[in-house]
N, C-alpha and C positions, 0 to 999 in steps of 0.2 A: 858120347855126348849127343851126337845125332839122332839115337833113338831115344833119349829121353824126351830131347826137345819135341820128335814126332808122338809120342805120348801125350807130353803136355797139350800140346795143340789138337789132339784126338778127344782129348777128355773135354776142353774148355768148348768145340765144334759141338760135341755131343748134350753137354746142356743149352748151348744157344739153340740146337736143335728141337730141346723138352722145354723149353723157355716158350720158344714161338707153339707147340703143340697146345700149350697149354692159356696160351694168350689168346690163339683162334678157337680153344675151348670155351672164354670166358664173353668172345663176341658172339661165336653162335649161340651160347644159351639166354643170352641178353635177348637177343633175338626171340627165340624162341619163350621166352618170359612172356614178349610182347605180344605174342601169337597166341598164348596159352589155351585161349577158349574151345578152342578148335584142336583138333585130332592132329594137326600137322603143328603147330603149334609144340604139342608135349610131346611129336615124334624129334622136334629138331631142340627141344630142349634138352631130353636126355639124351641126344646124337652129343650135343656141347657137354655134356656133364661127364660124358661116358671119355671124353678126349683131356678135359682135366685131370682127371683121376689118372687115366695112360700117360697122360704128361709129366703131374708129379710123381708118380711112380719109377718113371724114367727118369727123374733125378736120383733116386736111390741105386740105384742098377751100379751094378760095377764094369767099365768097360773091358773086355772078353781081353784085350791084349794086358794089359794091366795087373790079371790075376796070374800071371805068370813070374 
């Protein structure tokens, strides 16, 4: 019972984790929207773009204890 429960709460950790990766994805490219004209501007838009993607991606992920 105990190692279920530490499962479940590994799993539900691990998308709050890709939840917030992907939320400070969606402020930094906001960000960088606003900046666009400029070189640093499209460097920090796709920096935010590039942590969305990693983020939703990381909700598909299977966690490593899990597949056993």
């Amino acid at each position: 019972m105990r190692r279920s429960l530490y499962l479940f709460t590994s799993e539900v950790s691990s998308m709050a984790v890709s939840w917030v990766v992907t939320g400070l994805g969606v402020v930094v490219s906001l960000l960088g929207y606003y900046l666009s004209p400029s070189a640093w501007g499209y460097g920090i838009l796709g920096f935010g773009l590039a942590h969305i993607v990693l983020g939703v991606l990381d909700m598909f992920r299977m966690p490593e204890r899990s597949r056993y």
